[in-house]
N, C-alpha and C positions, 0 to 999 in steps of 0.2 A: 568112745571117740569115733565118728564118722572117717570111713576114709574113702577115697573114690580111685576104686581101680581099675576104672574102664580108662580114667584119665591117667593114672600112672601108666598102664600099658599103652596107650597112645606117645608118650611121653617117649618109653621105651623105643616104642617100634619108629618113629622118627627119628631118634640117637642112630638108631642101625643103620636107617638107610642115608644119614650124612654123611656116618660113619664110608659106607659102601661109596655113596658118590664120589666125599672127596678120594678114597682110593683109588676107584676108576677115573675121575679128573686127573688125578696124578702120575698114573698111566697111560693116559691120555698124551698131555703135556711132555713126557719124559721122553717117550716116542718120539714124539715133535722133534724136539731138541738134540735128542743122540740126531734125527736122520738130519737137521738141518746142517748141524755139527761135521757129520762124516758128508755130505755134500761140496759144503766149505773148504772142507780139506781136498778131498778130490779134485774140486775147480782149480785150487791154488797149486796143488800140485802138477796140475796136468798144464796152466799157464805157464809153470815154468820151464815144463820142458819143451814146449808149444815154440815159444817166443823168447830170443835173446832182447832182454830188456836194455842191455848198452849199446846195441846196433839199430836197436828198433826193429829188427825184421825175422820173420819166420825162420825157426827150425827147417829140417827137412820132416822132422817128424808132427811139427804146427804146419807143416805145408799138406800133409798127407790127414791129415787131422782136418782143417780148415779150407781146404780148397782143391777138394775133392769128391767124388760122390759119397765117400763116408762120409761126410758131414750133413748129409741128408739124413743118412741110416742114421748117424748119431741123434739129430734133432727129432725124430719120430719115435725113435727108442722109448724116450719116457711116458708117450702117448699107450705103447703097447705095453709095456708092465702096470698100467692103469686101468687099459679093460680087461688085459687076464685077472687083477685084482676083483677090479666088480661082477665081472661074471662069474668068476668060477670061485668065491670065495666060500659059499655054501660047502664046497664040495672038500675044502681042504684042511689041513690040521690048522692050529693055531702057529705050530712050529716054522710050516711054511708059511704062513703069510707073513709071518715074521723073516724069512728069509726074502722073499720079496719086495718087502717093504724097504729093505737094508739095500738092496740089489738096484731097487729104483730110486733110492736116495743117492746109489756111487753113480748110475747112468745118469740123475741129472744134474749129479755137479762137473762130470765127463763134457754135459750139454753145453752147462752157465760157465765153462772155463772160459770163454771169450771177454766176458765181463771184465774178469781182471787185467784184461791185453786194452781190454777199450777206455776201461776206465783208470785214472788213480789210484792208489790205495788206498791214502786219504778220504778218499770222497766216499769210496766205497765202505772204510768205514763209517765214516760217517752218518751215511742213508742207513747201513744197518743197524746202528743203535735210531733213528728216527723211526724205521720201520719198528723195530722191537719195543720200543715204545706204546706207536701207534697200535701195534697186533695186542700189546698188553690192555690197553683200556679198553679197546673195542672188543675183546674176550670176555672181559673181566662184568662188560655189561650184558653182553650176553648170556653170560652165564647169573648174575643176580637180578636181570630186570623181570619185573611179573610182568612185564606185555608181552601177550603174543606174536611173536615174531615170523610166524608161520605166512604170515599172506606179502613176506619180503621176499617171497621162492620165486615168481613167476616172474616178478618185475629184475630179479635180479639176472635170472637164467637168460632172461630177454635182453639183458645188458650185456650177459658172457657172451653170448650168440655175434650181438653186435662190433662188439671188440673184436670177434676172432675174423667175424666176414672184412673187416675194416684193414685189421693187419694183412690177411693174405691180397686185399685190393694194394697196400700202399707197398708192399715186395715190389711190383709194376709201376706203381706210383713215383714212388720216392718222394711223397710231400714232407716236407719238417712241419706245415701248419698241422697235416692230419696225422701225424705222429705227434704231437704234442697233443692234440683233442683227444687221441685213444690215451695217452699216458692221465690224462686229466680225469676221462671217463673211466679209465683203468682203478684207480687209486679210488673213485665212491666207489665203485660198483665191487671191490674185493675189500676193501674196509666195512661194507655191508653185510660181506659172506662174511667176516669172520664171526661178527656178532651171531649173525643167523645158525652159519654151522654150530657154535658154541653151544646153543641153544637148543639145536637138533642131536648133538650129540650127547647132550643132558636130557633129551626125552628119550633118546635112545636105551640109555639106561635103566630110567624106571620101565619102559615097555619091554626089557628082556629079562629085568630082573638080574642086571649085572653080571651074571653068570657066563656070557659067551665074550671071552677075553679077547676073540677075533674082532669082535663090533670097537672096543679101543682103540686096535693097531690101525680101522678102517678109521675111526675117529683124528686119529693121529695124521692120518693122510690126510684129509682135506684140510684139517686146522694147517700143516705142513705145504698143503698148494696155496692157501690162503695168502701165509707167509712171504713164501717165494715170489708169486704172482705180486705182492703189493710192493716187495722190495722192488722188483724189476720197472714197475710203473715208476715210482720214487726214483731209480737210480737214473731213468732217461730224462725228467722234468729235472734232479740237481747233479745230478753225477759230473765229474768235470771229468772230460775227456782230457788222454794225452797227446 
């Protein structure tokens, strides 16, 4: 009886590395999740020490928080646990970037705690099961579609660029028409990253051979700015102010 065991061991050596992928996906993912989670918490908590919700008006300590020059420091903050992550991440254990990653999860739900003074609760839940939603299908195709997803970097990065020169123009501005077009443009252009990164972070895997547990926590992060970034576009296009 003929057997072919070049194809059994192909057989094999695919089982492994599903095997492997879906582990590191799931580390991936889980990341994600605990930092969105302890963000969430942090926002909510720091909201309500911020803001008396039956007077409607600031703490002294939402006053010190929110209209002050720490509120600048705070708002930059997560910008700088971002590039000591991408720079120096070569250089460091796995252990710390996992502290860091946790560290820039609590600064930017310290950041996003205004959301819950600006918006409902309702509403806010709300946008976050749509955004949760939304981040799941657009993951879910990135991560199974056989197209090449790779020549969606240039166009998209050229999109991040424009959003971000657009927001620091309308600070001055104050237009609601070009705040609604960046929220509009916000929502393709990070519903695009998610697919993409997805997909960047599943080449990522086979190109290291899974082995460097720091490239998940960094995986974790952008799928986690994905997140964040599309919520926020979402919450300004329905969020119902109070």
């Amino acid at each position: 009886m003929a057997y072919d065991y070049d194809k059994r061991e192909q057989t094999i050596t695919e089982t492994g590395i599903d095997a492997g992928l879906k582990a590191y996906m799931n580390k991936v993912y889980s990341f994600m999740a605990v930092g969105l989670g302890l963000t969430g918490a942090v926002a909510h908590l720091v909201s309500s020490l911020a803001f008396d919700f039956q007077t409607n008006t600031l703490t002294s300590f939402g006053a010190t928080l929110y209209a002050s020059p720490l509120a600048f420091i705070i708002m930059l903050a997560p910008l700088g646990f971002m590039i000591a992550l991408s720079v120096g991440i070569n250089k460091m254990k796995e252990s710390t970037v996992q502290i860091l990653f946790w560290t820039f999860a609590a600064v930017m739900g310290l950041s996003l705690s205004s959301i819950f003074i600006q918006y409902t609760g309702e509403s806010i839940a709300r946008v976050f099961f749509i955004t949760s939603g939304a981040f799941g299908a657009l993951s879910l195709y990135g991560y199974t579609t056989k197209k090449d997803l790779s020549g969606w970097g240039s166009f998209l990065f050229m999109g991040l660029i424009g959003i971000l020169i657009a927001s620091i123009v309308n600070i001055f501005l104050g237009s609601t028409a070009l705040q609604f077009a960046i929220s509009v443009i916000g929502v393709l252009v990070f519903a695009g990253l998610t697919a993409y990164d997805t997909q960047q972070i599943k080449n990522m895997y086979f190109q290291s051979g899974g082995s460097d547990g720091r490239l998940a926590i960094m995986g974790s992060l952008r799928l986690y700015l994905d997140f964040i970034n599309l919520f926020i576009m979402l919450i300004q296009l329905f969020g119902q102010r109070r």
